[in-house]
N, C-alpha and C positions, 0 to 999 in steps of 0.2 A: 714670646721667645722665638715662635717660627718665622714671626716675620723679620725679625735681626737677624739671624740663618741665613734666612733667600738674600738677604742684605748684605751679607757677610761672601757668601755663595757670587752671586753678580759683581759683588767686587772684586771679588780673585779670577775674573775671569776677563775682566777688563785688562783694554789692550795695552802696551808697555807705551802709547803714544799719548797716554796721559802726563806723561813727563815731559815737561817743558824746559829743560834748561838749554842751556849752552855747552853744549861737548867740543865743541873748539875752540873755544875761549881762553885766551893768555891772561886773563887778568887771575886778581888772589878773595880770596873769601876770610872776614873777620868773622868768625858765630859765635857770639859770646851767650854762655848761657844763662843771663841776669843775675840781677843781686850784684851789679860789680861796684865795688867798692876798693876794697887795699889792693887789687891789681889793676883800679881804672889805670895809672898813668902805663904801666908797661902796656897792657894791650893796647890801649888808647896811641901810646907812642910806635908801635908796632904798624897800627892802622894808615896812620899817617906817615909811616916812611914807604908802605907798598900804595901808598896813592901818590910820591912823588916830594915827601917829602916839607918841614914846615914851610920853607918859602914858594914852593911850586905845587905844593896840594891847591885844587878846587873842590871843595870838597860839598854835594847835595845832600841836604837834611831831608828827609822822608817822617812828617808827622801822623802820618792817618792813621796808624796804628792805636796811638792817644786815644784817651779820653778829653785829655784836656792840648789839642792837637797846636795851637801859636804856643803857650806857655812851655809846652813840651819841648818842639822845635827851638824856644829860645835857651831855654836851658842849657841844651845839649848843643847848641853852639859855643856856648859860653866856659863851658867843658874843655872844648878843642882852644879857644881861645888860651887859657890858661896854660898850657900846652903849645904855645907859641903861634900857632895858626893864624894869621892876622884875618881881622873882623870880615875885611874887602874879599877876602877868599871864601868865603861861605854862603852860603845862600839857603835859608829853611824853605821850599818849597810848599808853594798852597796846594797842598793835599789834603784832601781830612773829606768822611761823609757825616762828620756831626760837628755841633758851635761847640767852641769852648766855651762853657759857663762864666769861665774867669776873666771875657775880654766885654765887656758891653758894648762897646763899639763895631767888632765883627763882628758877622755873622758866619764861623767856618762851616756852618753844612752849604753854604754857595758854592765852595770849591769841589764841591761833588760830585762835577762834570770835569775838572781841570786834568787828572789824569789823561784826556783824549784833547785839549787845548794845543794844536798842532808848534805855538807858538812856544812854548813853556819844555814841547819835545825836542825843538831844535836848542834851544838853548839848555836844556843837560848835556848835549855833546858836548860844551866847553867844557866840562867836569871829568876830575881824574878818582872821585874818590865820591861812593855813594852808601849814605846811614839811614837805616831803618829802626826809628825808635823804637819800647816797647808799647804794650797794652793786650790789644787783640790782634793775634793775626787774621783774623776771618776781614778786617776790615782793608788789609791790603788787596786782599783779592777784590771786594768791590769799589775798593780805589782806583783797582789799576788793571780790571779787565772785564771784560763784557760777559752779562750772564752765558754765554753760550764758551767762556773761556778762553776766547781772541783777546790776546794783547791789545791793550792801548797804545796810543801814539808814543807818551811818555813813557809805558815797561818796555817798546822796543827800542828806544834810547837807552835806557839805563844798562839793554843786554849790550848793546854796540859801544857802551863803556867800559862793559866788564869784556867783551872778544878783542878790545883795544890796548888790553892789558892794564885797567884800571882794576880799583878794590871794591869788592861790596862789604858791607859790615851790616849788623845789627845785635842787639841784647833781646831776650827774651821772646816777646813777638817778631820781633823782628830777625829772631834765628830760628822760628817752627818753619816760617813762611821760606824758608830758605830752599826745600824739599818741595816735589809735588808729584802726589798729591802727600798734606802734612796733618801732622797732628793737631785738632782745633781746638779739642776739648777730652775732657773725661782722667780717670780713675782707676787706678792698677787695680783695686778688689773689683769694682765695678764691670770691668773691662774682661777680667777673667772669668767672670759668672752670666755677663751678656753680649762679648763680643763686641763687632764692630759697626759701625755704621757710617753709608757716606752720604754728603750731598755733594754735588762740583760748585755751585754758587756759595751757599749759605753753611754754618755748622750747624749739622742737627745736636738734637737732645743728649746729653752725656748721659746715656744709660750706660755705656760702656766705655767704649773710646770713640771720639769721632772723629770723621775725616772728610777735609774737603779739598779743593784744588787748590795749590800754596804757588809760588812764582818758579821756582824750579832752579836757583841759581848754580844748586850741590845736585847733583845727578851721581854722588858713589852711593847714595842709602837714604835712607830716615834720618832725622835729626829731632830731638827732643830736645828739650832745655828745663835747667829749676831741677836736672837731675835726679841727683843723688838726694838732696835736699827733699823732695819731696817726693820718693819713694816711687820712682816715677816708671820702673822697669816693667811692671807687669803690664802696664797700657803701650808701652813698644812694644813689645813681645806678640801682642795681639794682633796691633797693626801690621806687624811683620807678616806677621801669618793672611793677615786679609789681601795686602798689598803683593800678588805675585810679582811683582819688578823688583821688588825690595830684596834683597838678603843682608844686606849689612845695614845695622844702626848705630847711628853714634849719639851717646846719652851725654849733652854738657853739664858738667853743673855750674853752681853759681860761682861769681867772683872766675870764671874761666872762662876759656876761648880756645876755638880748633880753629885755628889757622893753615888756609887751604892753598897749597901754592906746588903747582908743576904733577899735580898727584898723589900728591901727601900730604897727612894731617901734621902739625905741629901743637903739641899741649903747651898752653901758657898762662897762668893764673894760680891762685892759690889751692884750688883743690884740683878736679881730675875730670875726664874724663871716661865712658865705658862704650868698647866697640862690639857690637855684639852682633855674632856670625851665625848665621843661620842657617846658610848654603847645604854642607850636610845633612843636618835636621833634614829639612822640604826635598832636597833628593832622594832619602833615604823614605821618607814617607811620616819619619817620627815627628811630625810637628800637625797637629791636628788640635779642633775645636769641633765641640757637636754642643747642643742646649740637653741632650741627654749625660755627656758626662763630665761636662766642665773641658780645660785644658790641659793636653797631653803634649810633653817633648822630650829629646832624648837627643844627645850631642851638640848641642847649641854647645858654640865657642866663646868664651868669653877674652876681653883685654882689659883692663886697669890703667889707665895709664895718666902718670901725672908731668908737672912742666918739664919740659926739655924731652920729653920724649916725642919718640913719631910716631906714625903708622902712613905704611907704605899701601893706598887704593890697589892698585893693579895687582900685587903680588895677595894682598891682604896679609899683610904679615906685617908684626909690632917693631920699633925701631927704639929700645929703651935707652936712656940717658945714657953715658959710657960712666958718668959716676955711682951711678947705681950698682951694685956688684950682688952676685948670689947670696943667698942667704944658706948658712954651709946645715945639709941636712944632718935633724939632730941639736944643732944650734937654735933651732926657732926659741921664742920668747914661751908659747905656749906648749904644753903637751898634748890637749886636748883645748875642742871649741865647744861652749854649751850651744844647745838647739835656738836658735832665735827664731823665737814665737812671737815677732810683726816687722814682718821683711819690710814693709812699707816706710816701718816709723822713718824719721832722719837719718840719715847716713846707716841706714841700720844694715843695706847691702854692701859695701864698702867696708865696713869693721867685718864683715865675713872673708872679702874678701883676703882684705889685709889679713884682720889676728884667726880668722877661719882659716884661710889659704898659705899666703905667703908666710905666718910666724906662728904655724900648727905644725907638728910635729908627723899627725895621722896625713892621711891622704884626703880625705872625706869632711862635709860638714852639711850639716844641714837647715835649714828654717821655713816656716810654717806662717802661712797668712788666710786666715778664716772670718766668717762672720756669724751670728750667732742671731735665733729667733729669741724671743719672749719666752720659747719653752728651756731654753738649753741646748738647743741641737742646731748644728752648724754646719757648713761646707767651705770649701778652698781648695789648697793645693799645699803640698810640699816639694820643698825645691832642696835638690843634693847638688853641691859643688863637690867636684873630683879632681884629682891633679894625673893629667895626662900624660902620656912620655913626654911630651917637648913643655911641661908646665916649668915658669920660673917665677919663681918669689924674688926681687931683687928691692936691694934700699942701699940710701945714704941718708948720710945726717948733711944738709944742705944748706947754712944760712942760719945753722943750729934749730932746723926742721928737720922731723923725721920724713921722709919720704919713699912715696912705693911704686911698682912697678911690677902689676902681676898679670902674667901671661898666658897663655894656653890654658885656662881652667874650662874643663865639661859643665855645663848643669845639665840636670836632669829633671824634666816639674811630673809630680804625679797627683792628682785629684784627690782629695779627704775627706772623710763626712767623720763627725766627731758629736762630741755628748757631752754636756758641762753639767756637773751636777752640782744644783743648788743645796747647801748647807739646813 
């Protein structure tokens, strides 16, 4: 544990020129936070009109992410195709440091130099429109830059498409890497009880959360993906706290996309997004990790927000659907929210939010994530959501969808030791 500490310690103290992206860049950012399914064609159709549109998109496949990197690649062309995209306009680039099992004929760990292929980099400038599949994001980074973190020939093309005012896009891997440095690996309970840990080439060991150098497309924050769905907030939270650059994250989930254009987020998919503000916290002092008492915070901001909503980078302020409307206090659905005891499960922060926050009557709600020995005796954290003077609970029914949009909530996490007694 002490050595996670000094680890945790050297990385908050690293300098902000770990960030690699592009801050002048005209182009638009797709981050889809996998699982897409009943929103591929809107986002998918989204992608392709900010790269120019069915008959003038060129659009670059990015496979190394893959495990199974040609089949992946062809897949996900065949996607766009369907979608109008004609075949001649695409191109799955050899990228990949591993074969795919499924081609017997290639061998794709040969392209494991092609990142740096001077040739392969001038011809992405023909390209309006650049995808990064999923799998592992840790294998982008050795795709596509030098252990010491120097761009290749080919990620500095791909920036001079996106400063040209072209799109980058990706699903799941392909939207951690979108940040840098990013989330590679790890565990909201894990991450809470051990912290963080980084390497800049490779991901270390998920004892906690881990973090390594990502490509830097998104320079407002953190990005996570698989969300909501897989209980994903306590391993941001961590990172947050380890990554001095950071103060704002944004958590996708699945089947959705934040659509990144001019300085602002656009939500677009079936479930939501969560913007989580931290600024406060870390100035005020109330955001702390030690291996003595677990983790402590206090005014973390949170946002909710699902399709059609925005959120404004520069101002940091939420831009909710205009058909969304308040929910009139007193009106809520619920009186009272019970304690939810495994913030982690599935969507289990999200139902807080909503029928906890937005459709609760009280101000307050709270939920509880621990882990437990052989004997009965446990540790964790509890977390209280609060509604603050500017908090809004807003919904409409959309498409005959219920939908939410909830704003300005406080959390608060404070550390637990508990006792299960066996019968």
């Amino acid at each position: 544990m002490k050595k996670i500490a000094a680890c945790m310690l050297f990385l908050s103290l690293l300098a902000p020129a770990l960030l690699g992206g592009q801050d002048a860049a005209r182009g638009s950012l797709v981050i889809m936070g996998g699982g897409i399914h009943s929103s591929m064609e809107r986002i998918y159709r989204r992608f392709i009109e900010l790269g120019g549109g069915t008959q003038n998109i060129r659009l670059a496949i990015i496979p190394a992410g893959s495990v199974e990197p040609a089949v992946s690649g062809r897949l996900n062309a065949e996607d766009f195709v369907k979608l109008g995209v004609p075949a001649e306009h695409i191109r799955v680039f050899p990228i990949s440091i591993l074969d795919d099992p499924t081609t017997k004929d290639v061998d794709e760990a040969r392209w494991r130099g092609n990142g740096f292929n001077e040739e392969l980099a001038r011809e992405m400038l023909d390209f309006t429109a650049v995808y990064f599949v999923g799998g592992d994001q840790i294998r982008y980074n050795q795709a596509l830059k030098r252990a010491n973190g120097e761009d290749s020939p080919l990620l500095r093309s791909i920036r001079r498409v996106y400063a040209a005012g072209g799109v980058i896009g990706g699903s799941s891997a392909g939207a951690a890497m979108m940040c840098d440095p990013m989330i590679c690996d790890g565990y909201s309970m894990k991450a809470l009880l051990s912290g963080a840990t980084y390497q800049p080439a490779s991901c270390p060991e998920a004892r906690g959360v881990s973090l390594a150098n990502g490509l830097g497309f998104f320079t407002g924050g953190l990005v996570d993906q698989h969300f909501l769905k897989r209980g994903r907030i306590g391993r941001a939270l961590i990172a947050l706290y380890a990554l001095r650059q950071f103060t704002l994250g944004i958590g996708i989930d699945e089947d959705t996309a934040a659509v990144c254009c001019g300085g602002t987020i656009e939500v677009l998919g079936s479930s939501g997004i969560l913007v989580i503000d931290v600024a406060a916290a870390k100035a005020a002092g109330d955001f702390t990790w030690s291996t003595d008492s677990g983790f402590k915070a206090r005014g973390i901001i949170l946002h909710y927000l699902e399709e059609g909503d925005r959120f404004d980078l520069a101002a940091r302020t939420p831009l909710p659907r205009y058909e969304r409307k308040p929910i009139v206090a007193g009106k809520q659905e619920n009186v009272d929210y019970p304690l939810e005891t495994n913030l982690f499960a599935p969507d289990a922060f999200r139902n807080m939010l909503v029928d906890g926050m937005a459709e609760n009557q009280k101000d307050a709600t709270a939920g509880i994530a621990f882990t437990l020995d052989d004997e009965g005796r446990g540790s964790g954290s509890q977390w209280t959501l609060r509604k603050t003077e500017r908090f809004a609970g807003l919904y409409a029914s959309i498409g005959d969808v219920d939908t939410y949009s909830v704003t300005y909530v406080s959390l608060d996490i404070q550390p637990i030791s508990l006792r299960v007694k066996k019968k």
